[in-house]
DRENZA-69239 format. One record per residue (C-alpha): y, z, x; residue in one letter; residue number from 1. Coordinates in pm, 1 decimal. Layout:
{{Y,Z,X},'A',NUM} ...
REM end
This chain:
{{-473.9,-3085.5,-1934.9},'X',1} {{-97.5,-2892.4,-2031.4},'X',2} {{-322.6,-2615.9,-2179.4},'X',3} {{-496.9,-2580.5,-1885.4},'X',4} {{-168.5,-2566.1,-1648.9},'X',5} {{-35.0,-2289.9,-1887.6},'X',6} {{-313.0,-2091.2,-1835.1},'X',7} {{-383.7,-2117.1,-1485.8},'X',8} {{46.7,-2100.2,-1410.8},'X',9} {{68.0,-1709.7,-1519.3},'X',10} {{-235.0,-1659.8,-1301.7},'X',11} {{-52.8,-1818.0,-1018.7},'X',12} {{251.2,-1645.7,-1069.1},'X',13} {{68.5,-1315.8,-1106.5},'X',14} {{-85.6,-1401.1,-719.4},'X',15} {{220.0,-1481.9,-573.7},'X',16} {{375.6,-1164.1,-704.1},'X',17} {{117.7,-946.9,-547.9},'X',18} {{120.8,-1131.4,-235.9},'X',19} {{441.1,-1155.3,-173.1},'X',20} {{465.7,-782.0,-268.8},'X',21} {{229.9,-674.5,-15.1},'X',22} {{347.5,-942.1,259.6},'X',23} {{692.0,-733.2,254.9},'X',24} {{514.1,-424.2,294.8},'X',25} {{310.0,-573.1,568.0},'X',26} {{655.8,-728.6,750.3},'X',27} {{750.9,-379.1,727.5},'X',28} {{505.4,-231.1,936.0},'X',29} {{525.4,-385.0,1301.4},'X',30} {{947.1,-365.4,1302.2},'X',31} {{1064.8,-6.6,1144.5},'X',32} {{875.8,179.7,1412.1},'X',33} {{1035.7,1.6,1717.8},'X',34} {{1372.8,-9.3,1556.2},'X',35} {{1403.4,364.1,1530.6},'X',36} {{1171.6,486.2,1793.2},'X',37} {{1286.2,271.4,2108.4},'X',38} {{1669.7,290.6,2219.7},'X',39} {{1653.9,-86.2,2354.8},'X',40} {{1730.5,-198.3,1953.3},'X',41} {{1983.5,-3.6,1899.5},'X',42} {{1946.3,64.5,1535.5},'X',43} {{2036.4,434.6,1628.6},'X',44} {{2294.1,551.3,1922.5},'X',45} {{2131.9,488.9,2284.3},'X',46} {{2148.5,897.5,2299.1},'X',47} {{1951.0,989.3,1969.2},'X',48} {{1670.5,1199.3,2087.5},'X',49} {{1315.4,1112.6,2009.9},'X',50} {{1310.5,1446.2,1821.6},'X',51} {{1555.2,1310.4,1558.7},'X',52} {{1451.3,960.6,1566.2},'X',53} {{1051.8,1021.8,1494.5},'X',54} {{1196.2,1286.6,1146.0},'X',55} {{1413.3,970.8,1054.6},'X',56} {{1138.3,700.2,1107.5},'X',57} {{906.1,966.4,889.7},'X',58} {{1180.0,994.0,631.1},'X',59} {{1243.6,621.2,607.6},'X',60} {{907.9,488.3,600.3},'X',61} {{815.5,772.7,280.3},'X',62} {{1111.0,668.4,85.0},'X',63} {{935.9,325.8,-28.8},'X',64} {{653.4,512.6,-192.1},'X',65} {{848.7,825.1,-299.7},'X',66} {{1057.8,583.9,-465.5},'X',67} {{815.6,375.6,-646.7},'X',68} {{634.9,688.8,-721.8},'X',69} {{892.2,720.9,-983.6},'X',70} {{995.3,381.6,-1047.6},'X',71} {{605.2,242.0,-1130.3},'X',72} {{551.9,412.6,-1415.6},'X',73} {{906.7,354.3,-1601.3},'X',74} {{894.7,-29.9,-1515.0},'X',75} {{509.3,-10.6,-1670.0},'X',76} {{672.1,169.6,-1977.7},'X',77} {{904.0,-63.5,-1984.1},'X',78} {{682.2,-377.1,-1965.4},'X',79} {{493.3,-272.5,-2265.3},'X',80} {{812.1,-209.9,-2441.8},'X',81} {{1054.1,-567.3,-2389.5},'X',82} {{760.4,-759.5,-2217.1},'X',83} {{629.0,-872.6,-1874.3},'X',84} {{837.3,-1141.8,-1801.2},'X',85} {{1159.6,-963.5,-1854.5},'X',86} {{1024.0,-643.8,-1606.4},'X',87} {{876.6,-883.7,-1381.2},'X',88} {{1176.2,-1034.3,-1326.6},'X',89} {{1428.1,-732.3,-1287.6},'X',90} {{1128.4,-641.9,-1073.3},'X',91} {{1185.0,-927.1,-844.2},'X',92} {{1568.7,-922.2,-889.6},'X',93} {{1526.2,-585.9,-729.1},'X',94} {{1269.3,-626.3,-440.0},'X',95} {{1510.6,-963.8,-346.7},'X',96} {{1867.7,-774.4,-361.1},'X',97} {{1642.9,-492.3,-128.0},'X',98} {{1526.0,-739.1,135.3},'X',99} {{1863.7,-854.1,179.2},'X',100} {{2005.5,-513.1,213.4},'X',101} {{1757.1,-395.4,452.4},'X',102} {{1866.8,-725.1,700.7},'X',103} {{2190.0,-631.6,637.4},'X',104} {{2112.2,-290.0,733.3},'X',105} {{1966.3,-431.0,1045.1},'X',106} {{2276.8,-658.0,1144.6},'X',107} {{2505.0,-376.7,1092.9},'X',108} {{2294.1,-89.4,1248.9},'X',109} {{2359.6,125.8,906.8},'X',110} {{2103.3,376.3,906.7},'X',111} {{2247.2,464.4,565.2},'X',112} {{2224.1,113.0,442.1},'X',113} {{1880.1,124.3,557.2},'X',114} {{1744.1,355.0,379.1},'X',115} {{1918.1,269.9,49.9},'X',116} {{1729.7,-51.4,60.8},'X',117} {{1404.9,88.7,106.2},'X',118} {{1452.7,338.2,-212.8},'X',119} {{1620.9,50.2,-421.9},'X',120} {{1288.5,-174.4,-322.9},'X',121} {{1075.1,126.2,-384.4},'X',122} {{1217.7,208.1,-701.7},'X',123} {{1183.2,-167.4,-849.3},'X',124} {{880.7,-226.4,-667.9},'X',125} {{666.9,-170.4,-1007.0},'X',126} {{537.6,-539.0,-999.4},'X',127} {{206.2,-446.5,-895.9},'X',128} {{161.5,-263.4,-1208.5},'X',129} {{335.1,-517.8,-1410.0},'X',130} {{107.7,-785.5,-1218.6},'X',131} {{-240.2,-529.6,-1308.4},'X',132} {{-106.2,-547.5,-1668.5},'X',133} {{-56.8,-903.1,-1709.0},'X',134} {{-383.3,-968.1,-1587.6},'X',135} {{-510.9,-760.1,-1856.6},'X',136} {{-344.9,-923.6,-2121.0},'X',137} {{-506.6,-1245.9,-2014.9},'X',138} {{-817.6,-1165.3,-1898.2},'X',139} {{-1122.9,-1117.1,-2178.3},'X',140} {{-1432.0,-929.3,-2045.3},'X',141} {{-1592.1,-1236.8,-1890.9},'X',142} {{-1305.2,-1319.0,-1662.2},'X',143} {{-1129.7,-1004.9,-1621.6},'X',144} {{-1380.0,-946.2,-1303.0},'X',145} {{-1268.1,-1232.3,-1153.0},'X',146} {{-908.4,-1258.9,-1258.6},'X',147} {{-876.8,-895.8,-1097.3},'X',148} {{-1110.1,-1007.8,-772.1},'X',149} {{-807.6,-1273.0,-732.8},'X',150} {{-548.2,-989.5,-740.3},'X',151} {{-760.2,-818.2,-456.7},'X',152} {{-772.8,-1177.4,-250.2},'X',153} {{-351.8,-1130.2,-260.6},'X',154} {{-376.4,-780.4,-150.0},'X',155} {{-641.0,-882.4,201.4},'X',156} {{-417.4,-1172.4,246.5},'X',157} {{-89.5,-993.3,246.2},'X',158} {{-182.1,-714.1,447.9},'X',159} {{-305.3,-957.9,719.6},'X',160} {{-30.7,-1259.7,720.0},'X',161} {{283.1,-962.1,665.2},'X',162} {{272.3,-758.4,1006.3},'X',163} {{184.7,-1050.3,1177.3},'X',164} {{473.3,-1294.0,1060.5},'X',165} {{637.5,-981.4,1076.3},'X',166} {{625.8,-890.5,1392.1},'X',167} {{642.4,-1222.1,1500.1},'X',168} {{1016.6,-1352.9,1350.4},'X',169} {{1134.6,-1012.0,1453.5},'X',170} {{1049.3,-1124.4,1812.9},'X',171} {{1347.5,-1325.4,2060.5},'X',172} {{1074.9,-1399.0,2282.0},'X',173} {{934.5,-1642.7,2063.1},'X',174} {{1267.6,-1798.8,1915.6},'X',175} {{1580.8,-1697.7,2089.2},'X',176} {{1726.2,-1660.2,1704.5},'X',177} {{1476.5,-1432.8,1614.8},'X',178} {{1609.7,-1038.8,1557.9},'X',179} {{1478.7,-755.2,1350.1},'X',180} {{1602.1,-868.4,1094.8},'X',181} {{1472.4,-1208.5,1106.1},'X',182} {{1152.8,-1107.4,906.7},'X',183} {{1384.9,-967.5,576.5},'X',184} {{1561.3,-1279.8,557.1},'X',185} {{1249.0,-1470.5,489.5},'X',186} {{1110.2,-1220.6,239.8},'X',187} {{1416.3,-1242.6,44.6},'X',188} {{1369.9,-1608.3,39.8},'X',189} {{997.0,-1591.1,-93.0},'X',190} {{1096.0,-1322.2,-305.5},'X',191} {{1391.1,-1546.1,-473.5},'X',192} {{1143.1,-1799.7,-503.7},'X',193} {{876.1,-1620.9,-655.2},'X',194} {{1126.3,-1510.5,-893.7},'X',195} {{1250.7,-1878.7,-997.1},'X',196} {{846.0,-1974.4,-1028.6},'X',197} {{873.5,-1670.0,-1274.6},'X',198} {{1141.8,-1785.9,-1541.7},'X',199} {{992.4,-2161.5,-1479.2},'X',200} {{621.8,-2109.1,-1516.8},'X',201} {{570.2,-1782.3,-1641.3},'X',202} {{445.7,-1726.3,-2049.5},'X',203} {{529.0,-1424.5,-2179.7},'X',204} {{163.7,-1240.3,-2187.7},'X',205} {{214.3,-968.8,-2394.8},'X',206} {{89.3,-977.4,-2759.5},'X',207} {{145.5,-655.5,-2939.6},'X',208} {{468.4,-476.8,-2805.2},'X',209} {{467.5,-56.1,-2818.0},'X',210} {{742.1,226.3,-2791.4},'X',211} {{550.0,337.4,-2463.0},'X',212} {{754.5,676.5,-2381.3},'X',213} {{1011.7,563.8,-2043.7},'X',214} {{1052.1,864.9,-1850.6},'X',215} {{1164.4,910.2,-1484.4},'X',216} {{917.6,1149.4,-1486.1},'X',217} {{607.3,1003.1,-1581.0},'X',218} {{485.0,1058.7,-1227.0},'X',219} {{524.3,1392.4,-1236.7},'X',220} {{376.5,1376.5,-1549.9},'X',221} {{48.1,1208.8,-1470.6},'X',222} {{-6.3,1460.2,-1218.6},'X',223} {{10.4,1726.7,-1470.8},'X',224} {{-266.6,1508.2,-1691.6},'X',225} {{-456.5,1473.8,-1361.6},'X',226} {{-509.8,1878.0,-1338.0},'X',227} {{-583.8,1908.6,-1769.1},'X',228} {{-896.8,1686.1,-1705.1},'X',229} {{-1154.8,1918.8,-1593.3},'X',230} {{-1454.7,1695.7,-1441.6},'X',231} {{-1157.5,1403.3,-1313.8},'X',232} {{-977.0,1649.1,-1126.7},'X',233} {{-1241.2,1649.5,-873.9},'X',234} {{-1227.1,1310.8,-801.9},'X',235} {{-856.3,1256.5,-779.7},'X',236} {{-810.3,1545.6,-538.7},'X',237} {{-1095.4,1343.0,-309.1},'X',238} {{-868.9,1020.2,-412.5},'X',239} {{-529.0,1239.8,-279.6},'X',240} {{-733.9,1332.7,19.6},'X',241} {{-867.1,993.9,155.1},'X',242} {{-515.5,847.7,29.1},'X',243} {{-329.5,1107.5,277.1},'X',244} {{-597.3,1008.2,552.3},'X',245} {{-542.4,655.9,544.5},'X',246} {{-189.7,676.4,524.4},'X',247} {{-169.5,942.3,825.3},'X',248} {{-323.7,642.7,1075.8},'X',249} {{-213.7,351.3,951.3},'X',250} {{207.5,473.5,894.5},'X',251} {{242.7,650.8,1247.4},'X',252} {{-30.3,443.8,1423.4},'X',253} {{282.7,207.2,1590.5},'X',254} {{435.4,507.4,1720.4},'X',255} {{113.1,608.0,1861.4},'X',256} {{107.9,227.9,2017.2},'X',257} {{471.0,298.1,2116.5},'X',258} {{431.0,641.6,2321.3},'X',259} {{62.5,606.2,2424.7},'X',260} {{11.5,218.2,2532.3},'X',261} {{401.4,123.5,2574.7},'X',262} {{410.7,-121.3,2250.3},'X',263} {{764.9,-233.9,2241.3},'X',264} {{691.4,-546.3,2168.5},'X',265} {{710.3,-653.5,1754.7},'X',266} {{489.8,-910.1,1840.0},'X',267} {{221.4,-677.7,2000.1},'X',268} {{227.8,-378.4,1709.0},'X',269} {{205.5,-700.3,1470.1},'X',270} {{-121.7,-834.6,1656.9},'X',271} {{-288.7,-514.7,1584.5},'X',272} {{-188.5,-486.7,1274.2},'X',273} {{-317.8,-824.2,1116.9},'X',274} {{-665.6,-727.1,1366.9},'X',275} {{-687.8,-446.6,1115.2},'X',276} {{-627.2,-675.6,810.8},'X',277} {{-861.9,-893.3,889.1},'X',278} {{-1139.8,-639.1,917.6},'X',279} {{-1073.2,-470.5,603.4},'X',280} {{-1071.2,-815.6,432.1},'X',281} {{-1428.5,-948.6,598.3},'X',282} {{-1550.5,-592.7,474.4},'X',283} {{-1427.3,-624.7,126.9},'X',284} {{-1517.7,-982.5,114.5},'X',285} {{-1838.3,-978.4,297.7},'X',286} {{-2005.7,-662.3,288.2},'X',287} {{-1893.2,-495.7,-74.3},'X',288} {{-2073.5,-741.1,-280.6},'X',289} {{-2398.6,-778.4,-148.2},'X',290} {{-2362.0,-387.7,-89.5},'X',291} {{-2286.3,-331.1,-460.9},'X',292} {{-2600.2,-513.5,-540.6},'X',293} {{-2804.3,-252.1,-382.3},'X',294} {{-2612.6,69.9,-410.4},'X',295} {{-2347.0,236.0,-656.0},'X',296} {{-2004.9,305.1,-593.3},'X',297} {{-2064.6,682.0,-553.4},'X',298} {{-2319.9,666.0,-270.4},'X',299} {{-2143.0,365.0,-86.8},'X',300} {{-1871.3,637.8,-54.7},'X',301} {{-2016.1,903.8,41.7},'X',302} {{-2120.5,733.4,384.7},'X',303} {{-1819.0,507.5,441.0},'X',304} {{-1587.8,783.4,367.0},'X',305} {{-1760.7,1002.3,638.2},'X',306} {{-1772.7,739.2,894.7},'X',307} {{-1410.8,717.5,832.1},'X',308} {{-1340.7,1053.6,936.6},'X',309} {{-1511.1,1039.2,1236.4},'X',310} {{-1440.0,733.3,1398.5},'X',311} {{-1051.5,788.0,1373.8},'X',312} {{-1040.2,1027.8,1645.9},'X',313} {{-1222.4,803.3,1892.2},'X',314} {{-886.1,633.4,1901.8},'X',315} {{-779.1,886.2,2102.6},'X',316} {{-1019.2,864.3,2370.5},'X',317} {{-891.0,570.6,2573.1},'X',318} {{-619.9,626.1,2862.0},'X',319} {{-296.5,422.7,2839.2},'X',320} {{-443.1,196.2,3053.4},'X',321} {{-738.4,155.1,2791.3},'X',322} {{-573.2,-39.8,2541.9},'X',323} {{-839.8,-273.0,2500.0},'X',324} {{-1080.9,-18.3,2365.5},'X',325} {{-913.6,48.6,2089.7},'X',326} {{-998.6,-319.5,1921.6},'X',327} {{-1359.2,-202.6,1994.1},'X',328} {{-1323.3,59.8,1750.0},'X',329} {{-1059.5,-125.4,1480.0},'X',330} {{-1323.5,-273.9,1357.4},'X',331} {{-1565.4,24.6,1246.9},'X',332} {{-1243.8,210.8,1099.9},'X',333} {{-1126.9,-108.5,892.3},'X',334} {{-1447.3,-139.5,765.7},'X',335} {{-1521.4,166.0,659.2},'X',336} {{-1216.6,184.0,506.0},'X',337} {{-1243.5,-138.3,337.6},'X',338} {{-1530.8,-7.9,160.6},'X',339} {{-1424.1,342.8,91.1},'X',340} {{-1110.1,224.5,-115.2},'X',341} {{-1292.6,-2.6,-368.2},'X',342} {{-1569.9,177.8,-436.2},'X',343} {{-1305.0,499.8,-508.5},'X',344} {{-1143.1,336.3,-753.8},'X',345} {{-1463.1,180.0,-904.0},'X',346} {{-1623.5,594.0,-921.8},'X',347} {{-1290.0,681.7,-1074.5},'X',348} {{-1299.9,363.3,-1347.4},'X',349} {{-1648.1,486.4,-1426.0},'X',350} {{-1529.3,853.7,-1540.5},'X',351} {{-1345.0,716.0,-1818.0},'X',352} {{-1384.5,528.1,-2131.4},'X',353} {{-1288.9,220.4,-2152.9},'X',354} {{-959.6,312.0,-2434.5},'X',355} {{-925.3,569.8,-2097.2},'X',356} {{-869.0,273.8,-1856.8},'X',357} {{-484.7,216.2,-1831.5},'X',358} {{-426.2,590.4,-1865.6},'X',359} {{-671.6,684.9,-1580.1},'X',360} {{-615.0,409.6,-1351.4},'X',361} {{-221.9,488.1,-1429.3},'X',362} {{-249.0,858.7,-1301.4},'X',363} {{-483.9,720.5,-1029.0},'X',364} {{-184.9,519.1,-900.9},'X',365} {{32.7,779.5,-917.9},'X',366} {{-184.4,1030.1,-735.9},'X',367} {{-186.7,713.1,-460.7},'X',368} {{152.9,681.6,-455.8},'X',369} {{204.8,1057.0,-371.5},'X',370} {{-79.9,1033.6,-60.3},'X',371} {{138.6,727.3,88.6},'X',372} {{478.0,955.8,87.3},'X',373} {{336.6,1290.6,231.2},'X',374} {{208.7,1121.7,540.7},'X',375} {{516.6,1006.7,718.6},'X',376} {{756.3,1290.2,695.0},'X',377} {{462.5,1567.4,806.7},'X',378} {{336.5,1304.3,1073.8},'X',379} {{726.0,1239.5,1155.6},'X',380} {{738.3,1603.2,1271.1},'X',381} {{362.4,1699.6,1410.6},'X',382} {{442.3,1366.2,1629.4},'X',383} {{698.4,1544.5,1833.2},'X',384} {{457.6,1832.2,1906.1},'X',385} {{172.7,1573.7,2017.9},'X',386} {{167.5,1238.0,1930.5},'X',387} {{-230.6,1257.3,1885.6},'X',388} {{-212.4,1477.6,1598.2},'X',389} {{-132.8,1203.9,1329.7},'X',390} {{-439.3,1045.5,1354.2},'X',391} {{-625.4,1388.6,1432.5},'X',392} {{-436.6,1476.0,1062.2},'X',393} {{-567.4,1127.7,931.0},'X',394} {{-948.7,1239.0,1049.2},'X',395} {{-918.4,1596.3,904.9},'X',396} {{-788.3,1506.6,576.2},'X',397} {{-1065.8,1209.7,518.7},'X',398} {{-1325.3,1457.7,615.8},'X',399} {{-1160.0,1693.5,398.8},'X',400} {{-1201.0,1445.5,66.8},'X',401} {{-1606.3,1376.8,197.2},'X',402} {{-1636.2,1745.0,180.5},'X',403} {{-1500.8,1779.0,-128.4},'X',404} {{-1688.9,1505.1,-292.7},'X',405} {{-2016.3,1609.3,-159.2},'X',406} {{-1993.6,1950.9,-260.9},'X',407} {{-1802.4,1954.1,-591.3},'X',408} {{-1800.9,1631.6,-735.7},'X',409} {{-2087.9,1542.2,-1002.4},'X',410} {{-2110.6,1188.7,-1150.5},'X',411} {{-2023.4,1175.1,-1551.2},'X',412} {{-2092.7,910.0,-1747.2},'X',413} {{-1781.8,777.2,-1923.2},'X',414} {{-1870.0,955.1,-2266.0},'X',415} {{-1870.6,1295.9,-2134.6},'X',416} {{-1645.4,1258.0,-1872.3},'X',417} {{-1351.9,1419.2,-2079.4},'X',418} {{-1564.8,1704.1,-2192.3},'X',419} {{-1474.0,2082.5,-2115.9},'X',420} 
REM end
């Protein structure tokens, strides 16, 4: 019975880590673009024109994943280095003492202290790869499928509970107590908690320990590997593409709520939000495995990723008064986007040997990291010259990646897949 609570405790820990990871992001999502974008919550002075406020919101919302763009890697270094608990925990420390700054910055409208908190949480924010690691180290080939399926169930249900508690502590309407920075508060609390559970119930997982090279820029780095590999440069350039098309909708899509349908609400923005979670969860849950039964990774994509592209821009059909169309059409983009994303990681797995994994799936992650951070500064400015071109950038770039992967990408096995 004890040896079967000490194995199943690091697992736990592990799912808590990634869920409460990507509830914060979630929480994020439905508050930053009110609070910049509409004068009414005075983060910024009444007179700040829209001009300056939409560069700032594109700004603040890249400087999570520019940050952990560089941060990942070194805490991954790191991990292999003094251990996971250890890294996991600074981790943690981190993400906590950036929660907590971010309310502050809220309380004290300091745009400065704002941002700060978003780069510190960024820049510690290397769990996920700690958590991905961990798994690894106690997963064996029959569980590590299922052990990793758990660390996508965290993912669905932290995209779909964060925007919508969100958006819904953030909202006086509800509680009179409730503020903006209602939502940080209670991350920092799971966060601390998650933390404790850590030093309480969490082994130390790692069995050999290595000199791993710790570099600030390893990022940098892995994009440099990512160009040396002839046949996987193809792929990760469709990754980079699909990554930046994603990231166009999904980071600017509450300003498009805000100036097109008159989303002021944090309650409403959140609504829509956890809609699209829940798609993207039934199609990963419902419709990749029986899919996967009957078709490979590779040609799953190359439909999914072209519905993508052109279903985004019927979100810019309806009038403002139309608002209800667009949760016709939610669906069909969540979807196909809940199938693109596994089944590009799976085609990019498959390219490598398996002594390739970490290394591969490593520059993979960086390569991601980079398509969440362009997004929100170039949408932050196209927004002011119309705020349809976002999501008209998020269509063009996703078509962009199907082109490229139906014209130039050929399927390796993993044995030649590093050949010249």
């Amino acid at each position: 019975m004890t040896d079967t609570i000490k194995q199943k405790s690091p697992l736990l820990t592990i799912f808590l880590t990634v869920f409460i990871n990507l509830l914060g992001v979630g929480i994020v999502i439905p508050v930053i673009a009110p609070l910049l974008m509409c004068p009414i919550h005075y983060m910024l002075p009444y007179e700040t024109s829209q001009h300056t406020r939409s560069i700032l919101l594109g700004f603040l919302i890249s400087s999570y994943p520019l940050a952990q763009f560089f941060g990942a890697p070194m805490l991954g270094a790191l991990s292999d280095r003094y251990g996971r608990k250890k890294l996991l925990a600074l981790s943690l420390f981190g993400t906590v003492i950036g929660y907590i700054l971010f309310a502050l910055a809220i309380v004290e409208q300091n745009i400065y202290l704002l941002f700060f908190s978003r780069i510190l949480d960024g820049f510690t924010g290397g769990n996920i790869s700690i958590a991905f690691s961990a798994i690894a180290d106690l997963s064996d080939e029959k569980t590590k499928a299922k052990n990793f399926g758990m660390i996508g169930a965290a993912f669905g249900l932290g995209f779909i509970l964060g925007p919508f508690i969100g958006g819904k502590l953030a909202d006086h309407n509800l509680v009179s107590w409730f503020n903006p920075s209602t939502p940080f508060w209670f991350a920092a609390i799971l966060a601390a908690i998650n933390l404790l559970f850590v030093f309480v119930a969490f082994p130390e997982t790692l069995k050999v320990r290595n000199n791993t090279a710790v570099s600030l820029f390893t990022g940098i780095r892995n994009l440099g590997e990512a160009l040396k590999l002839p046949h996987l440069r193809i792929i990760f350039l469709v990754v980079f593409l699909l990554t930046l098309g994603f990231n166009f909708f999904t980071q600017f899509f509450s300003v498009y709520l805000i100036n097109k349908f008159s989303y002021t609400n944090f309650s409403q923005i959140a609504n829509v939000f956890a809609y699209i979670g829940v798609w993207i969860v039934l199609a990963q849950g419902g419709l990749q495995r029986p899919l996967a039964k009957k078709f490979l990774p590779l040609k799953i994509i190359r439909i999914s990723a072209l519905l993508l592209g052109v279903t985004l821009p019927l979100l810019l059909l309806p009038s403002s008064s139309q608002v209800i169309y667009i949760f016709y059409i939610l669906p069909f983009i969540s979807i196909f986007q809940g199938l693109t994303q596994p089944n590009i990681t799976a085609v990019v797995s498959s390219q490598a040997g398996e002594s390739e994994q970490g290394k591969i799936l490593g520059i993979n992650q960086s390569i991601q990291s980079l398509g969440m951070a362009i997004p929100p500064i170039v949408a932050g400015y196209i927004n002011l010259v119309n705020p349809d071109l976002p999501i008209a950038a998020a269509s063009l770039c996703t078509i962009l990646g199907w082109l490229v992967l139906i014209l130039f990408f050929k399927n390796r096995t993993a044995e030649n897949a590093f050949s010249k």
